[in-house]
N, C-alpha and C positions, 0 to 999 in steps of 0.2 A: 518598488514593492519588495519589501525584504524576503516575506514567506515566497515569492516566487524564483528569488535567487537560490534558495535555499534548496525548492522543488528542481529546479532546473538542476541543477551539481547534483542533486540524487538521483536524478536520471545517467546521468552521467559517469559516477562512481558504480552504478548496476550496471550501466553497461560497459564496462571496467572489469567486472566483476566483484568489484567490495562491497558484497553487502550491508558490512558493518557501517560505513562511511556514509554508504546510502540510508540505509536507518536511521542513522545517526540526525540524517540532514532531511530527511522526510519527517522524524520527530519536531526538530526545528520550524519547519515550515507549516506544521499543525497546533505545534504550543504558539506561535505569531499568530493565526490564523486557524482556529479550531472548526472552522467551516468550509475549508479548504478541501473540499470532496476528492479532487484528483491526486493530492496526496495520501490520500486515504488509501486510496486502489492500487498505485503504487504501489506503496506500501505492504499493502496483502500481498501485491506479487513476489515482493523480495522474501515475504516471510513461507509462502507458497514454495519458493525454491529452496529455504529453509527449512522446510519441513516442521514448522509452524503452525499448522494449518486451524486452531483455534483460533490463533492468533489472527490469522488470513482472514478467515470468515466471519470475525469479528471486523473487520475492516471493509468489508466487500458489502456489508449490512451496512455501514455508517455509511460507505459512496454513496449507496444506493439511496438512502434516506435526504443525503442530500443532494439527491437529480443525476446520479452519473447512470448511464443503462449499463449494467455488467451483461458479459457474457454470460448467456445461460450455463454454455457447456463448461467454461471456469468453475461457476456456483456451485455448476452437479457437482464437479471433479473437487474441488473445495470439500463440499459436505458430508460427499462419500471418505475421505481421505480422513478428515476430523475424527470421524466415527470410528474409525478402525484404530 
């Protein structure tokens, strides 16, 4: 399963620290697989440490929509962050 290769190296490249790479390859594994929830949330994470946090919390809504339980304390921390 391709989108899961793709997921897996983005795990990998963030914890590498490239987020670019990771992006890159968590974009991949949701254009394969545009229902792929746990790239999604990933995903917010990397953009989270990028100080993205639209971005993030735009993401962290679509995991959740499709079944992943987010952290609350993420969400708050997330949505207080977007705001400001």
């Amino acid at each position: 399963h391709y989108a899961l290769a793709y997921y897996n190296r983005g795990k990998i490249y963030d914890k590498l620290g490239d987020p670019a790479k990771a992006l890159s390859d968590y974009n991949k594994a949701i254009e394969i697989n545009p229902k792929y929830a746990r790239a999604y949330y990933n995903r917010a994470i990397v953009y989270n440490e990028l100080k993205e946090y639209d971005k993030a919390l735009a993401d962290v809504h679509r995991a959740e929509e499709l079944g992943v339980v987010v952290n609350p304390e993420f969400l708050s921390a997330l949505g207080k962050a977007a705001v400001l």
